[in-house]
C-alpha positions as CSV (number, residue, x, y, z in Angstrom):
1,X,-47.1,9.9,21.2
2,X,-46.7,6.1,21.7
3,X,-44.8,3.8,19.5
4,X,-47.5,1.2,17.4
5,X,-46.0,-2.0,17.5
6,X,-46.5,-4.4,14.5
7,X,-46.0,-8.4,13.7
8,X,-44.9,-10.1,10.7
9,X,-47.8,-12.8,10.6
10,X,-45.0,-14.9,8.0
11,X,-42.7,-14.7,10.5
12,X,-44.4,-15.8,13.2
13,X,-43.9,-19.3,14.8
14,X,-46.3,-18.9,17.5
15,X,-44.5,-19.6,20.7
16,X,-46.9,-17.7,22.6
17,X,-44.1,-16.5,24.3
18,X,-45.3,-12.8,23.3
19,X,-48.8,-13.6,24.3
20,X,-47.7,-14.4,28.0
21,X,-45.5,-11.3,28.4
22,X,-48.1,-9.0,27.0
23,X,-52.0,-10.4,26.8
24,X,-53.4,-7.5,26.8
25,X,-51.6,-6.4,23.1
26,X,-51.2,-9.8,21.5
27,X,-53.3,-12.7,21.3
28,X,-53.4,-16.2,19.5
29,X,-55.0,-15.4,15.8
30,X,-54.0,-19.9,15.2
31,X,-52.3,-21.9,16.6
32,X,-49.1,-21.1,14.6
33,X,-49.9,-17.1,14.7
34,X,-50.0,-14.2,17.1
35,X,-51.8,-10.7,16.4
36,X,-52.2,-7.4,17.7
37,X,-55.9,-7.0,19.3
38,X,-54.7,-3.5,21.2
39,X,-51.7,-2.0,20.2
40,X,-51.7,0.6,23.0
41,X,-52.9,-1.9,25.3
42,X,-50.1,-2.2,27.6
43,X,-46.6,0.5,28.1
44,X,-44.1,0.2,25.3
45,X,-41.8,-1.6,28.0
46,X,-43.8,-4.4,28.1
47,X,-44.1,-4.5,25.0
48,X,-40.4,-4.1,24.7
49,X,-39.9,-7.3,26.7
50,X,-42.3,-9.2,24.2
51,X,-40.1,-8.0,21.2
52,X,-36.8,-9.2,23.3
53,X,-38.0,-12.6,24.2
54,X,-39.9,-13.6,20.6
55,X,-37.5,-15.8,19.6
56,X,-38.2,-15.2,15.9
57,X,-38.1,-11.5,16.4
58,X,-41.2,-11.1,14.1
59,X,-42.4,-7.7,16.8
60,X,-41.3,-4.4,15.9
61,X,-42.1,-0.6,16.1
62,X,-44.2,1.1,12.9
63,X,-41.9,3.1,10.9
């Protein structure tokens, strides 16, 4: 079963920088906020490399 990644909205700076790495699973909600549109959208090493480069670190795996 795939890992569900989540994003603490209040934590979020948006940078975009996880948006870039991985459009297909997060996406602008503001201009200060990512989201999660599709969280099976892409393989969980892309979206591995989205949690490594946020520099705020606000992407994780559901518990």
């Amino acid at each position: 079963m795939s890992r569900i990644p989540a994003l603490d909205g209040d934590t979020c700076i948006g940078c975009e920088t996880c948006t870039r790495i991985c459009p297909n699973v997060l996406y602008m909600v503001s201009e200060h906020k990512a989201g999660i549109h599709n969280p099976t959208g892409d393989s969980e090493e892309k979206i591995e490399q989205a949690m490594d480069e946020c520099p705020v670190a606000c992407i994780t795996w559901e518990e």
